[in-house]
PDB file of the backbone (N, CA, C, O) and the ligand in Angstrom, with CONECT records:
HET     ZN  A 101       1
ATOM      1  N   UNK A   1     -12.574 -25.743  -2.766  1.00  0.00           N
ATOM      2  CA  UNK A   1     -11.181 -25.587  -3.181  1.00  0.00           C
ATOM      3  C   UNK A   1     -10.285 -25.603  -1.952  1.00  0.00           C
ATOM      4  O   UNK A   1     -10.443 -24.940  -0.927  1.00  0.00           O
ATOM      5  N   UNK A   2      -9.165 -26.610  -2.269  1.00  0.00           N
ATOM      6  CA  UNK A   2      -8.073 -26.212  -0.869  1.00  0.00           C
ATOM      7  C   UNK A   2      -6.855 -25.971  -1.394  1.00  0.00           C
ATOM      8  O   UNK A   2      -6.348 -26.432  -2.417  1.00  0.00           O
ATOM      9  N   UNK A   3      -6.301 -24.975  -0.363  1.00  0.00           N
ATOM     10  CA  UNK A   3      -4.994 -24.490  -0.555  1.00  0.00           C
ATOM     11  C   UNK A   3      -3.775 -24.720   0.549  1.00  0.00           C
ATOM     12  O   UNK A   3      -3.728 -24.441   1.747  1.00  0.00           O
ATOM     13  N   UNK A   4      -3.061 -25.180  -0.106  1.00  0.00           N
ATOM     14  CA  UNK A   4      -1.734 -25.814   1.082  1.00  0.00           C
ATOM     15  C   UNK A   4      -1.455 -24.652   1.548  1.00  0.00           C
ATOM     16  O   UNK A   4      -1.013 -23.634   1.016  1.00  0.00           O
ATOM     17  N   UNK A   5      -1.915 -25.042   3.146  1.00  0.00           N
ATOM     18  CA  UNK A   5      -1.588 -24.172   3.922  1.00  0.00           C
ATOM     19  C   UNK A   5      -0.172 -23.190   3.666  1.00  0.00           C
ATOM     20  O   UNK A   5      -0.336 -21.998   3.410  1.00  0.00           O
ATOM     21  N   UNK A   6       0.904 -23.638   3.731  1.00  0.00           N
ATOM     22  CA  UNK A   6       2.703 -23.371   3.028  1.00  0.00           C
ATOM     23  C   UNK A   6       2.351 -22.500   2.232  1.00  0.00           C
ATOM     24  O   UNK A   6       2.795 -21.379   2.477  1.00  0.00           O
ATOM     25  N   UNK A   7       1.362 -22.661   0.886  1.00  0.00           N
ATOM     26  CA  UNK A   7       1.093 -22.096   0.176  1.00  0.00           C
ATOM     27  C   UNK A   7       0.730 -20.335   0.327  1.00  0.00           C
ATOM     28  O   UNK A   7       1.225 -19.267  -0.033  1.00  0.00           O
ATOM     29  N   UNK A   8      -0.892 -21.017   1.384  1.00  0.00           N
ATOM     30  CA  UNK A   8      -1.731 -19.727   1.848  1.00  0.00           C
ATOM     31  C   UNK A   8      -0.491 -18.894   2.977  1.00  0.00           C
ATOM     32  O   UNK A   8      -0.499 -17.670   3.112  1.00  0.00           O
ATOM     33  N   UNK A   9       0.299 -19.609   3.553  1.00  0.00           N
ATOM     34  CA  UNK A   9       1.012 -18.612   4.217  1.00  0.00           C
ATOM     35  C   UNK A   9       2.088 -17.549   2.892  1.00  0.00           C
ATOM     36  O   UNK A   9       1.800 -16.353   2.850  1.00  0.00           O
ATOM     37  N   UNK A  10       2.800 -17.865   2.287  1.00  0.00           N
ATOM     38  CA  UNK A  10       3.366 -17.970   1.292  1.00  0.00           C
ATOM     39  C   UNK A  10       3.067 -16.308   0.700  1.00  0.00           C
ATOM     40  O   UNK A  10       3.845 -15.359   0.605  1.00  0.00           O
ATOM     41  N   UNK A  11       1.572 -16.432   0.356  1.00  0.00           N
ATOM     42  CA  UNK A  11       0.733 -15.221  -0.420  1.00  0.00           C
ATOM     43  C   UNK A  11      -0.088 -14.457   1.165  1.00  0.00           C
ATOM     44  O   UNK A  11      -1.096 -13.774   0.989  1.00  0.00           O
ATOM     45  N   UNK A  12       0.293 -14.601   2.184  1.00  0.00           N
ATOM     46  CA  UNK A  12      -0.211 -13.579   3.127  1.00  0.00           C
ATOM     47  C   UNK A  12       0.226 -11.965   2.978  1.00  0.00           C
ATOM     48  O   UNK A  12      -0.383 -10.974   3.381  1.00  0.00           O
ATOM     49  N   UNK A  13       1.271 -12.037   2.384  1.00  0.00           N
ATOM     50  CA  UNK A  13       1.426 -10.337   2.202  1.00  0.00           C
ATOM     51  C   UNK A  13       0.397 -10.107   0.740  1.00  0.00           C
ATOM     52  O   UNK A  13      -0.386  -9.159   0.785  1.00  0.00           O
ATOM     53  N   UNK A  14       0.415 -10.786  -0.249  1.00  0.00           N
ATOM     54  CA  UNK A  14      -0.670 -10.642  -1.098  1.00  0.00           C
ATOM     55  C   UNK A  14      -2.056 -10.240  -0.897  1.00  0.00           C
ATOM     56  O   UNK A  14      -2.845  -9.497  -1.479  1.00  0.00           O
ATOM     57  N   UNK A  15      -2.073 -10.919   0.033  1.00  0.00           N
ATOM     58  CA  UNK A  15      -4.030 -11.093   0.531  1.00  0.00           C
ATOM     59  C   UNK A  15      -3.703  -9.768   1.094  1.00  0.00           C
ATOM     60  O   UNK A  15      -4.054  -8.896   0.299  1.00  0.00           O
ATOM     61  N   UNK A  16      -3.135  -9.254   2.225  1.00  0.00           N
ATOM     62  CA  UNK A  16      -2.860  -8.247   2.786  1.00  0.00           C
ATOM     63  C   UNK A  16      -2.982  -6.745   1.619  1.00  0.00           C
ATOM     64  O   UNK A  16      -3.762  -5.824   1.863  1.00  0.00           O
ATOM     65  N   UNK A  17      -2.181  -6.758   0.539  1.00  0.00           N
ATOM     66  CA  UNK A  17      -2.212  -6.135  -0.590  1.00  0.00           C
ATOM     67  C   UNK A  17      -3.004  -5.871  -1.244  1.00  0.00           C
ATOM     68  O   UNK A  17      -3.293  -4.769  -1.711  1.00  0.00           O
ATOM     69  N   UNK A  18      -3.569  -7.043  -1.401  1.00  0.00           N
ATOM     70  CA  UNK A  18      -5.652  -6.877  -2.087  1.00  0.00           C
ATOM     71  C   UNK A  18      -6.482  -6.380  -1.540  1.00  0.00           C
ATOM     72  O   UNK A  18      -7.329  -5.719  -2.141  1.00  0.00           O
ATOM     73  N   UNK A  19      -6.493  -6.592   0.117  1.00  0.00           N
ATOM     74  CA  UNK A  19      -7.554  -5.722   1.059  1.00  0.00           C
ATOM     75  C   UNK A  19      -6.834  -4.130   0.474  1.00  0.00           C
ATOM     76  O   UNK A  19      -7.429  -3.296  -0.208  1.00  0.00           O
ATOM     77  N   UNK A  20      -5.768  -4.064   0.850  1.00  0.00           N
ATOM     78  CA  UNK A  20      -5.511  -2.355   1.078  1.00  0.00           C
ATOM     79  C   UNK A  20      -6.083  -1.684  -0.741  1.00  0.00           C
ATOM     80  O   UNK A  20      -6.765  -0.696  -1.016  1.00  0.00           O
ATOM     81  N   UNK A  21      -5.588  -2.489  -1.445  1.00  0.00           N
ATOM     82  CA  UNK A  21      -5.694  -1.821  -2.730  1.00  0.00           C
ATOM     83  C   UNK A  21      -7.500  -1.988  -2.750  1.00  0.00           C
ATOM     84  O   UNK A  21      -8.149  -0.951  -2.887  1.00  0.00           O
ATOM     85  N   UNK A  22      -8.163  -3.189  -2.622  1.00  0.00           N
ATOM     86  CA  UNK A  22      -9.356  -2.568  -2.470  1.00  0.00           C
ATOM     87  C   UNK A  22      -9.801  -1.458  -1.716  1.00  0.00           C
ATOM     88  O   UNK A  22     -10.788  -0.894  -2.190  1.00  0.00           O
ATOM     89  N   UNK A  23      -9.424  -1.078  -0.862  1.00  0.00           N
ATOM     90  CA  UNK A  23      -9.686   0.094   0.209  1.00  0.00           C
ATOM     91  C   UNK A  23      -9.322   0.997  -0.485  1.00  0.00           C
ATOM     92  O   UNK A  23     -10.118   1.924  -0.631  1.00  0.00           O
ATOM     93  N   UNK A  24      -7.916   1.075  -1.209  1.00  0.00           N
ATOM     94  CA  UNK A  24      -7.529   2.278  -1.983  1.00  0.00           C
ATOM     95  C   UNK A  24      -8.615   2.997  -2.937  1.00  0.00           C
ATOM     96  O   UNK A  24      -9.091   4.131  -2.880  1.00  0.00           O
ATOM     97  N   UNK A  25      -8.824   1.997  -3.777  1.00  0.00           N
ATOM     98  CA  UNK A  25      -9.856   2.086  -4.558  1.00  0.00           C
ATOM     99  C   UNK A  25     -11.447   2.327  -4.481  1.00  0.00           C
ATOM    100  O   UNK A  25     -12.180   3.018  -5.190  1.00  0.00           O
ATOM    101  N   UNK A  26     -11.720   1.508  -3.360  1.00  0.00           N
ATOM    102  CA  UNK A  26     -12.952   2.513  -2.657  1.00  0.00           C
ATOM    103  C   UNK A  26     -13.050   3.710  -2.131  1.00  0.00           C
ATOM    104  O   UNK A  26     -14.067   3.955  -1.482  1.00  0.00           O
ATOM    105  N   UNK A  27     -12.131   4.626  -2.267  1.00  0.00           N
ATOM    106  CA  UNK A  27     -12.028   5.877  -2.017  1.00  0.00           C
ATOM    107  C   UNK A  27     -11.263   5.981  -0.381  1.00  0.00           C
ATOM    108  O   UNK A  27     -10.977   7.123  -0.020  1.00  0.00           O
ATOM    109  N   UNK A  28     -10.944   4.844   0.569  1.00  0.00           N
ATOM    110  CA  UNK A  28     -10.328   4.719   1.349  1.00  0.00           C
ATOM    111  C   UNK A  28      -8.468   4.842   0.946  1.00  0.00           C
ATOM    112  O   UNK A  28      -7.827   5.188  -0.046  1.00  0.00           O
ATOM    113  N   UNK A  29      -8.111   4.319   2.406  1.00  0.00           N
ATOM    114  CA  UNK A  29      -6.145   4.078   1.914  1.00  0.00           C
ATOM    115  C   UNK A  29      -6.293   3.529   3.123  1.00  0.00           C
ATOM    116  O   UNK A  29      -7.141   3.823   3.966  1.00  0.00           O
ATOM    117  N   UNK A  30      -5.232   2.519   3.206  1.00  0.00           N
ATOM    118  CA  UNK A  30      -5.202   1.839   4.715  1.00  0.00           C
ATOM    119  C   UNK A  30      -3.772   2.371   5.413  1.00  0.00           C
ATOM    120  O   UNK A  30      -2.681   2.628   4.903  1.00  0.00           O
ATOM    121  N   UNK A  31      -4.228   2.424   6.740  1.00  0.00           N
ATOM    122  CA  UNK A  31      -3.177   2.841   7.795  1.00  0.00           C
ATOM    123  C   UNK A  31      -1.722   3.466   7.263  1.00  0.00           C
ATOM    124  O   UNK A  31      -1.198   4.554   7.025  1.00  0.00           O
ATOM    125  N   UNK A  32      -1.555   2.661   7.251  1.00  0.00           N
ATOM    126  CA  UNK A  32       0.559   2.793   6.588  1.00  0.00           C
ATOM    127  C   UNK A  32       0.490   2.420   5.202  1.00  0.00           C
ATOM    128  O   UNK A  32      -0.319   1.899   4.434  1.00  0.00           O
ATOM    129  N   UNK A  33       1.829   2.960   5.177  1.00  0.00           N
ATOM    130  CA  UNK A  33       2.163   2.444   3.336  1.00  0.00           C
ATOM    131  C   UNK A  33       2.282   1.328   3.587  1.00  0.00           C
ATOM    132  O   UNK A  33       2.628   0.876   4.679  1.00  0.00           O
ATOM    133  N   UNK A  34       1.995   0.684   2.555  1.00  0.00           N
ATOM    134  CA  UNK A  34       2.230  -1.184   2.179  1.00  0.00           C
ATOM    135  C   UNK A  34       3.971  -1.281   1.915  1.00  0.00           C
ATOM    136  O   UNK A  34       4.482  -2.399   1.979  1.00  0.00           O
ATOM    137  N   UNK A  35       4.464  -0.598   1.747  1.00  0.00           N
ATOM    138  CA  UNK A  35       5.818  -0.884   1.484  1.00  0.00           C
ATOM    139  C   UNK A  35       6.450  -0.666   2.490  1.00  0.00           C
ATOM    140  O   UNK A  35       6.657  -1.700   3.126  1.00  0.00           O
ATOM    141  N   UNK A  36       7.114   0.786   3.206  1.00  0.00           N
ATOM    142  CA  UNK A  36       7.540   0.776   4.087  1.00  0.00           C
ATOM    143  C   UNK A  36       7.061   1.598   5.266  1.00  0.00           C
ATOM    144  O   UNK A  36       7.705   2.450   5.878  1.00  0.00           O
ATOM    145  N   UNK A  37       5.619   1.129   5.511  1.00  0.00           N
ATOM    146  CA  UNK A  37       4.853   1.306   6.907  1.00  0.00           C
ATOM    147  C   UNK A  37       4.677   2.261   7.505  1.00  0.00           C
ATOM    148  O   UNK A  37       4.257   1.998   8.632  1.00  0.00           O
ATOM    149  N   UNK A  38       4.850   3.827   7.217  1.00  0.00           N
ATOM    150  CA  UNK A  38       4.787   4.704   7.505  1.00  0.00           C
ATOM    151  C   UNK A  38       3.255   5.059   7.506  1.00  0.00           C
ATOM    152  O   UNK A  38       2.426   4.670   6.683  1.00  0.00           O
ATOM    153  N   UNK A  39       3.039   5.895   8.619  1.00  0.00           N
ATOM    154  CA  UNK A  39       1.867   6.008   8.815  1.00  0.00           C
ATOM    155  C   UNK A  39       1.139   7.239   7.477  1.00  0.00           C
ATOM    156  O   UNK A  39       1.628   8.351   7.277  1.00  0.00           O
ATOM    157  N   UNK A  40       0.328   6.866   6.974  1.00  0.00           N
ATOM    158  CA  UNK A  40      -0.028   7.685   5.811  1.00  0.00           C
ATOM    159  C   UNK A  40      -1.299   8.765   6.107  1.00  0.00           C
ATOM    160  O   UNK A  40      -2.179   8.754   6.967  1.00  0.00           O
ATOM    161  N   UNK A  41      -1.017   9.633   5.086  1.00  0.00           N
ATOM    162  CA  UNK A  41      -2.284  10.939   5.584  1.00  0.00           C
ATOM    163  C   UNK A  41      -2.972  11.026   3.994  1.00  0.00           C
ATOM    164  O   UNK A  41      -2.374  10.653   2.985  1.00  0.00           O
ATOM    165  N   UNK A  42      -4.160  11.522   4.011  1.00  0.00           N
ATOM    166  CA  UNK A  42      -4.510  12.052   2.786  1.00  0.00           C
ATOM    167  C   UNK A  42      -4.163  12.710   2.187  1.00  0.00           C
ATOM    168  O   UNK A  42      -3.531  13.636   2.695  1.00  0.00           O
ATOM    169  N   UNK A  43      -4.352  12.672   0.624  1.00  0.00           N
ATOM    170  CA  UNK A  43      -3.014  13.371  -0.433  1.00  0.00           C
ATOM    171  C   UNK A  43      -3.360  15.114  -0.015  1.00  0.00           C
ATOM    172  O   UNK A  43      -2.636  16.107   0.054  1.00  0.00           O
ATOM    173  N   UNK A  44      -4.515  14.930   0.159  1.00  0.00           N
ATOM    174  CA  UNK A  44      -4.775  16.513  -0.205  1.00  0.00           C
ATOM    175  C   UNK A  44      -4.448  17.214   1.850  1.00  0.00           C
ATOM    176  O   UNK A  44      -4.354  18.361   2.286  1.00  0.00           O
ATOM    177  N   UNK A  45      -4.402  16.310   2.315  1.00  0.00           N
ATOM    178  CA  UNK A  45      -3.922  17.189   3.839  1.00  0.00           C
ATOM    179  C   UNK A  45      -2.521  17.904   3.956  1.00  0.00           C
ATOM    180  O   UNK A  45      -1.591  17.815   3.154  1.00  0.00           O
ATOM    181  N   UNK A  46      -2.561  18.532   4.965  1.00  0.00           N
ATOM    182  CA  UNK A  46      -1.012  18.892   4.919  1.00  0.00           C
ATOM    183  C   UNK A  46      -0.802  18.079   5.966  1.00  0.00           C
ATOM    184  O   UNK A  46      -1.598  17.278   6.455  1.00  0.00           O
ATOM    185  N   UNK A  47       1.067  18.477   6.518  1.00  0.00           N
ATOM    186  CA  UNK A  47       1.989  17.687   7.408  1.00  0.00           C
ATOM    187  C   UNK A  47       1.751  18.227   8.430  1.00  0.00           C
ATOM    188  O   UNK A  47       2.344  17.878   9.451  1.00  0.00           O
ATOM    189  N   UNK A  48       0.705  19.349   8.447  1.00  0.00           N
ATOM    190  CA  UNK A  48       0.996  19.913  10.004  1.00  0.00           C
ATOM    191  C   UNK A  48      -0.638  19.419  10.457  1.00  0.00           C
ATOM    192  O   UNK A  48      -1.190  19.239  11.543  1.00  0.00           O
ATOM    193  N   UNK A  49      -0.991  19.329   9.293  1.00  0.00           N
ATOM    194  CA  UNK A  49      -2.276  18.433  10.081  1.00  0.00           C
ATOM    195  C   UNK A  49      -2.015  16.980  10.315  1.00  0.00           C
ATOM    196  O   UNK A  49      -2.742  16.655  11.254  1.00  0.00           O
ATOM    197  N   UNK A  50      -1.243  15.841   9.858  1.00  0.00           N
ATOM    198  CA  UNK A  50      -0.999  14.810  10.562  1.00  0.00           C
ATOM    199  C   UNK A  50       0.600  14.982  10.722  1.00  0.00           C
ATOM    200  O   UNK A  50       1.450  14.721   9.870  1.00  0.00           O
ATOM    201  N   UNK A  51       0.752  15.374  11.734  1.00  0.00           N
ATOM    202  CA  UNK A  51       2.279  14.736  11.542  1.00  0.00           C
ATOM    203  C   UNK A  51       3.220  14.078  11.839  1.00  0.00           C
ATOM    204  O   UNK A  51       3.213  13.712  13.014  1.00  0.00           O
ATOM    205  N   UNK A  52       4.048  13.767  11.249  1.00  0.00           N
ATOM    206  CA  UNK A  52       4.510  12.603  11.531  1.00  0.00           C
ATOM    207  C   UNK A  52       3.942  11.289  10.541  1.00  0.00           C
ATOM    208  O   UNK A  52       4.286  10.113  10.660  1.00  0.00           O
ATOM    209  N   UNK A  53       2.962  11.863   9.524  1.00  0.00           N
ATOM    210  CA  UNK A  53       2.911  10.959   8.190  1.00  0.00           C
ATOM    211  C   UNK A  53       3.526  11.406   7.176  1.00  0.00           C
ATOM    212  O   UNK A  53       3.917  12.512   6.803  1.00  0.00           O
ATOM    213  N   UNK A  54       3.559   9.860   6.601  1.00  0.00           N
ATOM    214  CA  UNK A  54       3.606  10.191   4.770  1.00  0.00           C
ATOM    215  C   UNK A  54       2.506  10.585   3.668  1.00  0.00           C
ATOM    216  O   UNK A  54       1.461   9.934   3.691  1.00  0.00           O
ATOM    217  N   UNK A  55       2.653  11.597   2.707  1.00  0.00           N
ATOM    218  CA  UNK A  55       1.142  11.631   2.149  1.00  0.00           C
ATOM    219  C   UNK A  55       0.974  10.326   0.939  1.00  0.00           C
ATOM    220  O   UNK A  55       1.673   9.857   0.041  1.00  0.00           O
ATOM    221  N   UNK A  56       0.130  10.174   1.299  1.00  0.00           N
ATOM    222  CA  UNK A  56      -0.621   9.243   0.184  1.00  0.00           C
ATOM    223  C   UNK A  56      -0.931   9.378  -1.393  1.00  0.00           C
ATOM    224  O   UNK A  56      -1.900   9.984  -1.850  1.00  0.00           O
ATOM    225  N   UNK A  57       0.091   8.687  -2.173  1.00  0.00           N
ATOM    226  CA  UNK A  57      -0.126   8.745  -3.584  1.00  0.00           C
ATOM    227  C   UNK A  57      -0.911   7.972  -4.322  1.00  0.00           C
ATOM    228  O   UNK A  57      -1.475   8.397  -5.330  1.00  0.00           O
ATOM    229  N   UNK A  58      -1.035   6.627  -3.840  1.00  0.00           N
ATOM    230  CA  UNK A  58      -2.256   5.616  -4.323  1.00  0.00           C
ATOM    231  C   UNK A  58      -1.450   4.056  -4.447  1.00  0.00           C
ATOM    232  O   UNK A  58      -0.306   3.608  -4.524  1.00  0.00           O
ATOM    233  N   UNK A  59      -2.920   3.560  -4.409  1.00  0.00           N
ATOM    234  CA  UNK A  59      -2.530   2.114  -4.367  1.00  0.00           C
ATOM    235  C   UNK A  59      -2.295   1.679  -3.274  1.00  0.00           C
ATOM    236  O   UNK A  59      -2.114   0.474  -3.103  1.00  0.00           O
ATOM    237  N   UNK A  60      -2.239   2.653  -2.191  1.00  0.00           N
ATOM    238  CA  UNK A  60      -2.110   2.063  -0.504  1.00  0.00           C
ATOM    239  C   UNK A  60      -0.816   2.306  -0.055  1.00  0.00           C
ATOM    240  O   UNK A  60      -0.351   1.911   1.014  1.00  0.00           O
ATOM    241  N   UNK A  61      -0.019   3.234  -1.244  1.00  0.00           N
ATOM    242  CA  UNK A  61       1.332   3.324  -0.823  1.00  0.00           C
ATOM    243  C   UNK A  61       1.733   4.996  -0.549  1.00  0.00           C
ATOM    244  O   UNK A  61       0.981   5.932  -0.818  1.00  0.00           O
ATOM    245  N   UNK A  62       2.767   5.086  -0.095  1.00  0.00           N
ATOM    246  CA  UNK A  62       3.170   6.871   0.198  1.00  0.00           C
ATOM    247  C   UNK A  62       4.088   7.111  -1.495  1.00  0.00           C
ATOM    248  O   UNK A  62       4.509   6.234  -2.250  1.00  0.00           O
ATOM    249  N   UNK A  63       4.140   8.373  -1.621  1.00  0.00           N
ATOM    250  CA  UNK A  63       4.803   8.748  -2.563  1.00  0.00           C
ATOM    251  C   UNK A  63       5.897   7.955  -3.284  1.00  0.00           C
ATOM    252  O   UNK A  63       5.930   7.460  -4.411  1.00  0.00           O
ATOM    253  N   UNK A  64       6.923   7.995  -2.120  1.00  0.00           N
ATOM    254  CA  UNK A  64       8.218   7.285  -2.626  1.00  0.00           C
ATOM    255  C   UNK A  64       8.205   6.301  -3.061  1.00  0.00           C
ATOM    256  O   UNK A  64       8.920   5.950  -4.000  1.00  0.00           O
ATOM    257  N   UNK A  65       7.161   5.423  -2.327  1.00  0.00           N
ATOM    258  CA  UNK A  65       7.244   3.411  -2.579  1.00  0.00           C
ATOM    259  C   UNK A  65       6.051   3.570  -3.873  1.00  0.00           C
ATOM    260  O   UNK A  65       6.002   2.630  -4.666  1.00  0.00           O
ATOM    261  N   UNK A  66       5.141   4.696  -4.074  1.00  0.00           N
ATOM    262  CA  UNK A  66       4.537   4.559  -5.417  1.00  0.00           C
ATOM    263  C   UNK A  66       5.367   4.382  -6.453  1.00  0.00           C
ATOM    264  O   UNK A  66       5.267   3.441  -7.240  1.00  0.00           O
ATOM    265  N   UNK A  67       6.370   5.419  -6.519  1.00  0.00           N
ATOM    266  CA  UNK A  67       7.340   5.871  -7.544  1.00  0.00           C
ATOM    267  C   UNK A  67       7.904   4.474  -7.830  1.00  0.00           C
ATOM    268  O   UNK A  67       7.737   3.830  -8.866  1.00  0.00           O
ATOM    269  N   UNK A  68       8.598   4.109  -6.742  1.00  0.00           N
ATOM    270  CA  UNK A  68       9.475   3.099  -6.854  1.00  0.00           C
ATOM    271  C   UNK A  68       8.948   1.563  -7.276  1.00  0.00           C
ATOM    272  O   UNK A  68       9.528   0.646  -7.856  1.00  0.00           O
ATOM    273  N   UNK A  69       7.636   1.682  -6.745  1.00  0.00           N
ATOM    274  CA  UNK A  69       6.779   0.607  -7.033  1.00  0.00           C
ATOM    275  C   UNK A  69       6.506   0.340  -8.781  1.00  0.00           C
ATOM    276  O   UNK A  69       6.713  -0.638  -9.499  1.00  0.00           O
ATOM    277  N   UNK A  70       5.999   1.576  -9.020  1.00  0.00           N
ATOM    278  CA  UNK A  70       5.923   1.676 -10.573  1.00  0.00           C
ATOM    279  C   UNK A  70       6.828   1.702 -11.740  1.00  0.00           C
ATOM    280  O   UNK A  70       6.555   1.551 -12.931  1.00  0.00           O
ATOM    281  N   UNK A  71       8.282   1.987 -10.993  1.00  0.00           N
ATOM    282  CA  UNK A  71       9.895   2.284 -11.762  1.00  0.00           C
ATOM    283  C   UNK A  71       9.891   0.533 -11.798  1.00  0.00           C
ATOM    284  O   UNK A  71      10.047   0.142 -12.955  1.00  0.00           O
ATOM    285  N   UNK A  72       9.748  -0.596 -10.798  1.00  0.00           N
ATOM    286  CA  UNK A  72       9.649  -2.094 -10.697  1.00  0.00           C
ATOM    287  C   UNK A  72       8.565  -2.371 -11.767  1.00  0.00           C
ATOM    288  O   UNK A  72       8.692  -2.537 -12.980  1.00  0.00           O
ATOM    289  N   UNK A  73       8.101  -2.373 -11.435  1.00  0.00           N
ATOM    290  CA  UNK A  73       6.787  -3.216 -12.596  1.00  0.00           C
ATOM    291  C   UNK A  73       7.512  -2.976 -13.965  1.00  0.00           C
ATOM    292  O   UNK A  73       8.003  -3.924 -14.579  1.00  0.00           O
ATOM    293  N   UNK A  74       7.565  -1.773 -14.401  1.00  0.00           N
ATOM    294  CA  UNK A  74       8.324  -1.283 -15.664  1.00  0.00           C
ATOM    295  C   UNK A  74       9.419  -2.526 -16.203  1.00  0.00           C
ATOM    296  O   UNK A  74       9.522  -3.120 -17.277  1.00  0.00           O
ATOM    297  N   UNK A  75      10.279  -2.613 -14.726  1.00  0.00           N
ATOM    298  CA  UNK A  75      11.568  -3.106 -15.512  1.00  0.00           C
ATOM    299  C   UNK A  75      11.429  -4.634 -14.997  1.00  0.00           C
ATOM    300  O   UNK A  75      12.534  -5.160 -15.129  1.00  0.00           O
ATOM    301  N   UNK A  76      10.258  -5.774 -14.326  1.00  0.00           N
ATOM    302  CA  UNK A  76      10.086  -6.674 -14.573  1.00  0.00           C
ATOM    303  C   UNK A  76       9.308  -6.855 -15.864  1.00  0.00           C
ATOM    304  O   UNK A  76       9.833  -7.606 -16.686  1.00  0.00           O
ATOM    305  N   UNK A  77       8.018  -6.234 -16.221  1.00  0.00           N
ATOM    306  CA  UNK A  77       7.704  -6.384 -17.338  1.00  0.00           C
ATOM    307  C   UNK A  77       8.046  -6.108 -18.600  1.00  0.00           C
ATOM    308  O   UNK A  77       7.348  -6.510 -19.531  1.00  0.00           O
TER     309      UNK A  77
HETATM  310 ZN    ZN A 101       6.040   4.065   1.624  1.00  0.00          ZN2+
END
């Protein structure tokens, strides 16, 4: 199978999105939120044990961009 390059660049934040949400889902979370890059901590840590993160709500994202992520889907679908 080939994919126009234009294309594959196109869906690079996608591919990017699929690794993290697989990671999410394997019981991992990757680095930063996928939305707005803040460095993320585990839900159940506190702030004084990382700080200077956001805690982690799921899907690879911090709280806020979950919320907001899920308020979107709603009102495209
Ligand atoms: Zn975020």
């Amino acid at each position: 199978m080939s994919v126009e390059p234009a294309l594959w660049e196109a869906f690079r934040e996608d591919r990017d999105e699929l690794a993290a949400l697989r990671a999410a889902r394997a019981g991992g979370m990757p680095e930063r939120c996928l939305d707005c890059k803040e460095f993320l901590r585990p839900q159940r840590e506190s702030l004084a044990e990382y700080p200077g993160t956001v805690r982690h709500k799921g899907l690879g994202r911090c709280f806020t961009c979950y919320e907001r992520n899920r308020k979107k889907e709603r009102t495209v679908a």
